[in-house]
C-alpha positions as CSV (number, residue, x, y, z in Angstrom):
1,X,137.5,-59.3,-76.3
2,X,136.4,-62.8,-75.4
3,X,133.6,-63.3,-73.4
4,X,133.0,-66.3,-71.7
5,X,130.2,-68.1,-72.5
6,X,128.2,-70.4,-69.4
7,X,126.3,-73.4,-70.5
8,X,123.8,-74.8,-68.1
9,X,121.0,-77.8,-68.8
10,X,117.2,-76.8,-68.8
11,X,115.5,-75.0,-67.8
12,X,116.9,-71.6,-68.1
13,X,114.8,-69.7,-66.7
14,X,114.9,-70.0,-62.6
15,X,113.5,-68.8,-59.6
16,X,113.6,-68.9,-55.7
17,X,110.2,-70.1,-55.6
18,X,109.1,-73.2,-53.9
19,X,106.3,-76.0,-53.6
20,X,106.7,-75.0,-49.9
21,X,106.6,-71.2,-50.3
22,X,103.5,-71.0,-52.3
23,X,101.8,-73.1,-49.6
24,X,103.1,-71.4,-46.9
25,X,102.0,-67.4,-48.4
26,X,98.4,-69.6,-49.0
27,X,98.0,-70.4,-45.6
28,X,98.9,-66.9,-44.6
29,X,96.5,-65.6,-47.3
30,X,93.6,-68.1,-44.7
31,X,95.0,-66.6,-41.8
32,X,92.5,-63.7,-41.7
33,X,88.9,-65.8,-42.4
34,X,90.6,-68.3,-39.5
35,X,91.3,-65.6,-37.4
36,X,87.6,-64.5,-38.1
37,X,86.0,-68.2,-37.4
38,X,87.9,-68.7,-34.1
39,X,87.0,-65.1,-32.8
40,X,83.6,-66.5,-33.4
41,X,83.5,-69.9,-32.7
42,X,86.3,-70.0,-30.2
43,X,87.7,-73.5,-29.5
44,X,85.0,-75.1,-31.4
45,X,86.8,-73.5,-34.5
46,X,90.4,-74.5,-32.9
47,X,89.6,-78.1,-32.3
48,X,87.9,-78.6,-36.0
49,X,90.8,-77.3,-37.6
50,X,93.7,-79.0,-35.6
51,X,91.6,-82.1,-36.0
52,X,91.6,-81.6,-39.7
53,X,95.1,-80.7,-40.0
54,X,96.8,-83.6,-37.7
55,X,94.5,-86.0,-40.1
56,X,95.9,-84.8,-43.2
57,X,99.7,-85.1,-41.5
58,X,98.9,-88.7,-40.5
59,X,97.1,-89.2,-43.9
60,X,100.1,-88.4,-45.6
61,X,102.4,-90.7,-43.6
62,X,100.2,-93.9,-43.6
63,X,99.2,-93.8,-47.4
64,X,103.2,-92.8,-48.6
65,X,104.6,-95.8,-46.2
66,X,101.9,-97.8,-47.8
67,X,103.3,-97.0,-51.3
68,X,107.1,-97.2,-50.2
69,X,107.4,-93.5,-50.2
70,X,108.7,-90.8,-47.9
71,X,106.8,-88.7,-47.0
72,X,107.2,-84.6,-47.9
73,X,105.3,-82.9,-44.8
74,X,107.7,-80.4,-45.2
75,X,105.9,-79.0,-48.7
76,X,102.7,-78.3,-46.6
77,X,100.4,-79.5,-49.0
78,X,99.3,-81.9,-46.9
79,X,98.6,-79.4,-43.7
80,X,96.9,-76.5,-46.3
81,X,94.5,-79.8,-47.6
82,X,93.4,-80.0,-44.3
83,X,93.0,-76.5,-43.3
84,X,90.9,-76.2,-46.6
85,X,89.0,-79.4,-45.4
86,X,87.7,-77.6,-41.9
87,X,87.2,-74.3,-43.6
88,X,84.5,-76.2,-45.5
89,X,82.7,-76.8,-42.3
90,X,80.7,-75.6,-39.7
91,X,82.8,-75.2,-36.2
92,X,80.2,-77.4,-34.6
93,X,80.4,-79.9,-37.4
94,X,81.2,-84.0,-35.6
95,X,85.2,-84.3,-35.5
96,X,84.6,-87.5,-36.9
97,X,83.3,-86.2,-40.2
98,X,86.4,-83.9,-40.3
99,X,88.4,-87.1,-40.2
100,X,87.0,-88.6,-42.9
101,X,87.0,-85.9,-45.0
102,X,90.5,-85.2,-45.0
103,X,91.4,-88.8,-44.8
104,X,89.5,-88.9,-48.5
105,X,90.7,-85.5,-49.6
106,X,94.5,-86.4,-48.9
107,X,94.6,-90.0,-49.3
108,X,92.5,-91.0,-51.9
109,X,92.3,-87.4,-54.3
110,X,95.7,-86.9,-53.4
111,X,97.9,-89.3,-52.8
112,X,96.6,-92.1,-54.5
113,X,96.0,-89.8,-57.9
114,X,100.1,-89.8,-57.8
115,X,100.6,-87.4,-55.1
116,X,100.5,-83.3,-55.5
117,X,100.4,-82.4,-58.8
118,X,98.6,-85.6,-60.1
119,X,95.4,-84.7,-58.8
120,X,93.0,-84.2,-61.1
121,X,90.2,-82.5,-58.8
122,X,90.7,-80.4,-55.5
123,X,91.4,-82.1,-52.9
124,X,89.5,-80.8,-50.2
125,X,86.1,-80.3,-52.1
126,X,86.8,-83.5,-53.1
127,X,86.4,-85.1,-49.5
128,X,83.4,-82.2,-49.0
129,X,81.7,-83.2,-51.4
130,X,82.4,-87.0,-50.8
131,X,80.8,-86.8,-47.6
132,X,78.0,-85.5,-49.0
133,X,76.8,-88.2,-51.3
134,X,78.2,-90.7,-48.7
135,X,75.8,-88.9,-46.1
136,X,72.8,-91.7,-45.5
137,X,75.7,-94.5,-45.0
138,X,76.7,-92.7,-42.1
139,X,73.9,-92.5,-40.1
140,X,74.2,-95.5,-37.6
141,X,78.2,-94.5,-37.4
142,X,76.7,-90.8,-36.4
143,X,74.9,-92.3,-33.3
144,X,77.8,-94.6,-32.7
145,X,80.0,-91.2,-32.3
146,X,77.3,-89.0,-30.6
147,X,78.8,-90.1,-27.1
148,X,82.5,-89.1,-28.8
149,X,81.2,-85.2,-29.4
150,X,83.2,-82.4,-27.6
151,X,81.5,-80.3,-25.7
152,X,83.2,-76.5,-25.3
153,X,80.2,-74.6,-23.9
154,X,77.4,-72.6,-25.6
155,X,78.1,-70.3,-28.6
156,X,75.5,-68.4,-28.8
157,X,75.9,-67.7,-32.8
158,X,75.5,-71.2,-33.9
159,X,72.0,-71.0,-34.1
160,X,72.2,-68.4,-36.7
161,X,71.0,-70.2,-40.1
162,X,73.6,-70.2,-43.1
163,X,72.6,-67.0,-45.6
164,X,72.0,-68.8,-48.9
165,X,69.3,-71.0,-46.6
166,X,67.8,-67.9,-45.1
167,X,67.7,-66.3,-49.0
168,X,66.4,-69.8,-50.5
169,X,63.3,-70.4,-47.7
170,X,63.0,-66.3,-48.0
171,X,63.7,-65.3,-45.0
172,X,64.7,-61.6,-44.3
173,X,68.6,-61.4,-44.1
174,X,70.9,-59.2,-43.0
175,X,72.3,-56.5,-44.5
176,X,74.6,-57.0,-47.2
177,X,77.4,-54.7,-45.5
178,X,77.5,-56.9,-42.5
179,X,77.2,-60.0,-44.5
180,X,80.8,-58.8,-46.2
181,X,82.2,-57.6,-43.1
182,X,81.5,-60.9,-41.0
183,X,78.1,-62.9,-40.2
184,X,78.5,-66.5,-38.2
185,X,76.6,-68.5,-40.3
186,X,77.4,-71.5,-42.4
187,X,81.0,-73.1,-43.0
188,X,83.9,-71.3,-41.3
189,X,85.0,-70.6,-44.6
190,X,82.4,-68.6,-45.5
191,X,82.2,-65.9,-42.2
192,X,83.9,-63.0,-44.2
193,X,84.1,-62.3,-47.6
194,X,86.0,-59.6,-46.8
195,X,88.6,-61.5,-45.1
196,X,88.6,-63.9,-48.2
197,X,89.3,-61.1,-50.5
198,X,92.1,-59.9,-48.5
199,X,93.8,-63.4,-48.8
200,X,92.9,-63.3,-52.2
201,X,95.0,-60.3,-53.3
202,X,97.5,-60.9,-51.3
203,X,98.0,-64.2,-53.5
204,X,97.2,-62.0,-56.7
205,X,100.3,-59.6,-55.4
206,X,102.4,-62.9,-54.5
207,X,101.9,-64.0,-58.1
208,X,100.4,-67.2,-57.0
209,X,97.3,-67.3,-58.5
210,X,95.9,-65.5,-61.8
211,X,92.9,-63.2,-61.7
212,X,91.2,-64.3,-64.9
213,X,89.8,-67.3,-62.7
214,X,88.2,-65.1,-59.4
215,X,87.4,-62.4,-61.9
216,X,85.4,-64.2,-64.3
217,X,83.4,-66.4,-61.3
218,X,82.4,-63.0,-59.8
219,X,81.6,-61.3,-62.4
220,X,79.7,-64.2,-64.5
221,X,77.2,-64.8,-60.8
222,X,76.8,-61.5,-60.4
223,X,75.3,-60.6,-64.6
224,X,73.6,-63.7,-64.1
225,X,71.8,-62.9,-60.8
226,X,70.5,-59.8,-61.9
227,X,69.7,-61.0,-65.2
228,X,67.2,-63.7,-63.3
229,X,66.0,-61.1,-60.8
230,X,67.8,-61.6,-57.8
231,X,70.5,-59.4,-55.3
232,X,73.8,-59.6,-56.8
233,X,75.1,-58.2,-53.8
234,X,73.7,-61.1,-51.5
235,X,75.3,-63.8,-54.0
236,X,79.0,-61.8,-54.2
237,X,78.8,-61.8,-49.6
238,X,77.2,-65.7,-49.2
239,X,77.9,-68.8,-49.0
240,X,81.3,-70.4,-50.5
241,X,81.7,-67.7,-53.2
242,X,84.8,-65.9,-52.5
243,X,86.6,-68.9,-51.4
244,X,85.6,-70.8,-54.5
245,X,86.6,-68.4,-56.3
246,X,90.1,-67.3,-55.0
247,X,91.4,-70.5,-53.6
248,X,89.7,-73.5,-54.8
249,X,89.3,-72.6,-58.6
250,X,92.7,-70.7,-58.8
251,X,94.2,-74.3,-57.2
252,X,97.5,-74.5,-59.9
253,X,97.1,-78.2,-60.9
254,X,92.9,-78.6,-61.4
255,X,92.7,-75.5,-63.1
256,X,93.7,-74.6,-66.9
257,X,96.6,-73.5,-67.7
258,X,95.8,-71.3,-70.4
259,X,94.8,-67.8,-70.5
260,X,91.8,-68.3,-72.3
261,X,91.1,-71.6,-70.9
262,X,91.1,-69.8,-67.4
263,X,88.6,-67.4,-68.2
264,X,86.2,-69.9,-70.2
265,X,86.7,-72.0,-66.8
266,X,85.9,-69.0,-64.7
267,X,83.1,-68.6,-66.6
268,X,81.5,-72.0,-66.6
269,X,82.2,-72.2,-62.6
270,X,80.1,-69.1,-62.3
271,X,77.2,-70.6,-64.5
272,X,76.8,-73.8,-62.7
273,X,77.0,-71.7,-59.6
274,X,73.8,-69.4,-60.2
275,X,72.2,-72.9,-61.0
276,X,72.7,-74.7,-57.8
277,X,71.7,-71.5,-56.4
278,X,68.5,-70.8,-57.9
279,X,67.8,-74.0,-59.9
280,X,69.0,-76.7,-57.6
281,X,69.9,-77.1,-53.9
282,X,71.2,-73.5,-52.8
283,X,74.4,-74.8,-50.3
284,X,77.4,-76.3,-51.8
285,X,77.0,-75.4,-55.0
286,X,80.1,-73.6,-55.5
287,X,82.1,-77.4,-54.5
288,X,80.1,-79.1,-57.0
289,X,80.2,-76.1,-59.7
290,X,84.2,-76.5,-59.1
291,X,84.3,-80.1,-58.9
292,X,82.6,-80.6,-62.0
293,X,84.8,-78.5,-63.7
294,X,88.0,-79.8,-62.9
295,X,86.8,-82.9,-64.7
296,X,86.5,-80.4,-68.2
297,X,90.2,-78.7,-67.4
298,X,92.0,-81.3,-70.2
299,X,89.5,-80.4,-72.6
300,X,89.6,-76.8,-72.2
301,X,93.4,-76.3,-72.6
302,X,92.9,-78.6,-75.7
303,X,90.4,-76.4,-77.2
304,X,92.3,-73.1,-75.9
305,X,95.9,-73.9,-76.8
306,X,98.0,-71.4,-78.5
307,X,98.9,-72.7,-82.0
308,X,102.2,-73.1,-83.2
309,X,104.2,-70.2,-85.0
310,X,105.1,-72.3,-88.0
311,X,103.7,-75.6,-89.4
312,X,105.0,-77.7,-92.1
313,X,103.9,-77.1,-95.0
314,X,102.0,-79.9,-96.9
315,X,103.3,-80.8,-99.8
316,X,101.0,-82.0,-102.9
317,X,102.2,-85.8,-104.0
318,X,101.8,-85.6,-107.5
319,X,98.9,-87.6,-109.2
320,X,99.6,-90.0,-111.4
């Protein structure tokens, strides 16, 4: 018998997956907390997030022609970026604001970091969190823009104050069943944990993302919350926790590689998280906690790296 041997370059080991599959079953995995924020917000929600998402599509274009390179809208990186970007704020939140966000989060984390997979932080917390800090440069443009607002009609939920607020100022919340099932306060992103986790196994069951990350940021603020006194409950069902943890940390190029690496990154995220919370300014702490994080990933899979099977041996030089 003589079998017949194939030879094929690397790699050998292959599979049907895609760039634009993953991103595609991620955007699924958002489908339920979207569906959530526009059954609450109604067009306020639909108008944030196809203003977000037509930004990071133009985004894409302008700052790949300005680099003499095509651009790859067909991936959907660039539409999940922006989707991520509105999910991080408030339905009612200025368009304009959404713009710039995603304008930073696609163009300047993303594409001009070497495009996707180059980027060494998140892309959309990145242009959160950028925002942010470039807050008090923006106040004459926000009066500029205030004639530029949309207006779809009352909402009667937006005056509900964001949960971590109401628990930092010590105000009586709701319960923490209804806080898990849906509450429509804060960042659209943040309206159902429930809806979050959801996504977030159906990721786990699509192999997309490993649980060592999400496990070890829920686990790590909820010990540490009881350990300093507070609900753990509260901090699992408010603010950004749940989509921190199962699609921002769990993002495949800012986060470790490693399965140590992932839980010591896990960890760390959930640390700095209980100290923006209780320490520091309670909202957005779980953007900065990841943010700051990313910067650590090289270092991490340094110090976690398997070592090698076999080394060569060193040889004593004879002394003379």
């Amino acid at each position: 018998m003589n079998p017949k041997l194939n030879a094929s370059p690397a790699p050998h080991i292959k599979s049907d997956e895609t760039v634009g599959k993953a991103m595609r079953d991620t955007m699924l995995a958002l489908m339920p907390v979207t569906f959530v924020s526009i059954y609450f917000f109604r067009m306020y929600a639909v108008f944030f997030i196809a203003v977000c998402m037509g930004t990071a599509a133009l985004t894409e274009i302008a700052f790949r022609k300005f680099q003499n390179r095509r651009h790859n809208l067909g991936d959907g990186s660039a539409i999940l970026t922006g989707l991520f970007v509105a999910l991080c704020y408030s339905a009612t939140t200025a368009w304009w604001k959404g713009v710039l966000a995603t304008v930073i989060a696609v163009g300047i984390a993303k594409e001009l970091m070497g495009g996707l997979g180059w980027n060494r932080f998140n892309p959309a917390l990145f242009g959160r969190v950028s925002m942010i800090l470039l807050a008090p440069w923006f106040v004459n443009v926000s009066t500029e823009f205030m004639r530029w607002n949309v207006n779809f009609g009352p909402v009667d939920v937006m005056t509900h104050a964001t949960p971590l607020a109401m628990m930092h100022q010590g105000l009586e919340l709701p319960g923490a069943g209804s806080l898990f099932l849906a509450y429509p306060g804060g960042a659209m992103g943040e309206v159902s944990p429930l809806a979050l986790i959801l996504g977030g196994l159906f990721l786990l069951y699509r192999g997309h993302i490993n649980w060592r990350i999400p496990v070890s940021i829920v686990l790590t603020v909820f010990v540490l919350a009881l350990l300093t006194g507070h609900n753990p409950f509260l901090h699992m069902v408010t603010g950004g926790l749940m989509l921190g943890a199962f699609f921002m940390a769990t993002d495949w190029v800012t986060s470790p590689i490693t399965e140590k690496g992932k839980i010591v990154f896990g960890v760390a995220i959930g640390i700095l998280i209980v100290v923006f919370r209780i320490g520091l300014a309670p909202t957005e702490g779980v953007a900065f906690s990841i943010l700051i994080m990313n910067a650590f990933v090289p270092a991490i899979e340094n110090a976690t790296k398997r070592k090698p099977f076999s080394e060569p041996k060193k040889i004593a030089m004879p002394t003379q």
